[in-house]
Each structure stands twice: as structure tokens, then as C-alpha cells.
Phi, psi and omega in degrees: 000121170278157178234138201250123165219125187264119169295164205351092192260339205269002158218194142084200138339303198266007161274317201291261179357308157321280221292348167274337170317305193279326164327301180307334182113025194277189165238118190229153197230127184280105183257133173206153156331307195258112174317307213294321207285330138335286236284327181274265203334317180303300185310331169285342161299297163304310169297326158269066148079002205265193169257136191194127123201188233240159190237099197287118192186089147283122200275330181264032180232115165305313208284326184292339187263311164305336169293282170337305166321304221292317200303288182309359196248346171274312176305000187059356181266113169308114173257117180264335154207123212255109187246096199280098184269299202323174202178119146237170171249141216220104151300165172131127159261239209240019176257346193225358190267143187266128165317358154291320207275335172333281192281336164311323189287316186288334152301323164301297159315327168227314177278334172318287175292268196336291160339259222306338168278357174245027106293338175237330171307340192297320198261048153232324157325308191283322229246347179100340183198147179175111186254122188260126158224080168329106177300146164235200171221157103337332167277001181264347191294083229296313197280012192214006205061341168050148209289182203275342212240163192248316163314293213274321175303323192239356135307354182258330171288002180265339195274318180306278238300305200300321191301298199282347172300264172032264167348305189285007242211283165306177158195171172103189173244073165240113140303108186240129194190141190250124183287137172235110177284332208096198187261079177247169183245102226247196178256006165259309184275002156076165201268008165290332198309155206271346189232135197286181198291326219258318179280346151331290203279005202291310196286006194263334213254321159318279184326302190300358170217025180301158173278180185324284196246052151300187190262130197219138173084016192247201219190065190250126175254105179073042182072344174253163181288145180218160190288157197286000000 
């Protein structure tokens, strides 16, 4: 059985994902901020029959993160597929946006995912398999303009660089990809949005389970590649 551990998991992109995750037959682990609110997303997971449990991770605390390692690493769990989901949205453009919200959103967004993949890609190198998949944006995109708010626009273009350095990087069949859900409708994208929560999560949920000679080092939207 592989096992998935999805970052801020416990709503959103990142509940719909578990949960197709745990569907697949994964064993999925709730990475979420909040202990109670894992701990309730898991238990829902777990009452239908899935392997679920829940994992204490603020992508903008190191220590939290160095915890989180620690734990699975006591804990004996091998992470086999890693979905750096979690996200905030911090307005402001690039005069006005406060420089807290600047590096909060670039710990979330880079420095966060970038941790957690260099504690866990190395055993999924060794173990032969592993699939990394970075939530993104189109606002992060160069090949798009990249979006209006400055904090989120150019941590999510620090997440593309890292997703193809990455890539470039590994061997064996670990697959590293950056995800674009689109405009869906999540508590950052709000209930206008043009793509439901399931359509969203869909190519995040692909990536994370492509086959052998799937894709690696892309950039995906709706199942297709789109510019960096």
C-alpha cells in the first residue's frame, strides 16, 4: 500500500485529493495546521473504511515542519507520494503588500514544499518510487503574466522553478509536477469560481498516481502541459 501525504488536507483542494487518494487505495496522511481540524478530516476518512491519519504541519513554522519529519521518521512511515497543497492568499501588489506577508506566502509556498522534499525524495529515490506533486497557479506563471498579488504570484513562480530543478535532479521512477487547478471553488477562490472543488483536484490527483512512463518536470493544467 502507498502512502500520501497531502499538505493542508484537512478542507479544500487538499480534502478532495485525500480523499480520491484514499479511494485509490492509498494510506493518506492530513497534513494540516490545526491538530483538531486533521484530526476530524482523518477521522472522516477513516469512518469510510480509508487508512487516514492526521499529521500537525504549518508549512510557515521550520520547527513544525522538522517535527513532522521527526514524527514519521519514529513512526517507521515511508512517504511514497508527497502533495505540497497547502496555500495562502496575502493581497497586495508589489508597493503595498507588507513584507511579512511577502516571506510568509515564500515559506508556504517554497521554502515549505522545498523542506519537506528534501527530507523525503531522497527514500523515495532509494525505495525506487515516488511521486511529488506542487500545487500551483497560473499566477505564478511567466508564460500567463503572472497574477495581480505579488506575495502569491511570485511564491508560486519560486514552486514552478523548484518543481523543474527538482526533476532535474532525481532518477529511478520518482516524478516531480507542478499542478494548476484552475479557478476553483475553495475558501481562497471563493464561491464564483468558475471549477468545482472535484475539478480542481482532478490533474493533482492524476499526477500523484501517474503510471511508470507518465510525465515528469511539466507544468499541468486539466490534464495538459501549459507554459511555465
Amino acid at each position: 500500500m502507498r502512502t500520501a501525504l497531502v499538505t493542508g488536507a484537512n478542507r479544500g483542494l487538499g480534502r478532495a485529493v485525500a480523499d480520491a487518494l484514499a479511494a485509490a487505495g492509498m494510506r493518506v496522511i492530513v497534513g494540516a495546521r490545526s491538530s483538531s481540524d486533521g484530526e476530524a478530516a482523518a477521522a472522516e476518512l477513516a469512518a469510510g473504511a480509508a487508512r487516514a491519519s492526521a499529521l500537525r504541519l504549518d508549512l510557515a513554522d521550520p520547527g513544525s515542519i522538522d517535527a513532522a519529519v521527526g514524527a514519521l521518521a519514529r513512526d517507521g512511515i515511508d512517504v511514497d507520494v508527497l502533495v505540497n497543497n497547502a496555500g495562502i492568499y496575502l493581497k497586495g501588489g508589489s508597493f503595498e503588500v507588507p513584507m511579512a506577508a511577502v516571506r510568509e506566502s515564500m515559506e508556504v509556498h517554497f521554502f515549505g514544499p522545498l523542506a519537506l522534499c528534501r527530507a523525503l525524495v531522497p527514500g523515495m529515490v532509494a525505495r525506487g518510487y515516488g511521486r511529488v506533486v506542487n500545487v500551483s497557479s497560473g499566477y505564478g506563471a511567466f508564460g500567463r503574466g503572472m497574477g495581480p498579488d505579488t506575495a502569491y504570484a511570485i511564491s508560486k513562480a519560486a514552486l514552478n522553478a523548484l518543481t523543474l530543478k527538482l526533476a532535474g535532479e532525481v532518477s529511478g521512477d520518482v516524478k516531480i509536477n507542478a499542478a494548476d487547478p484552475g479557478w476553483a471553488r475553495t475558501r481562497i477562490g471563493g464561491p464564483t469560481a468558475t471549477s468545482s472543488v472535484a475539478e480542481g483536484a482532478d490533474t493533482i490527483v492524476w499526477l500523484a498516481t501517474l503510471p511508470a512512463d507518465g510525465p515528469t518536470g511539466g507544468f499541468f493544467r486539466r490534464r495538459r502541459p501549459v507554459p511555465w
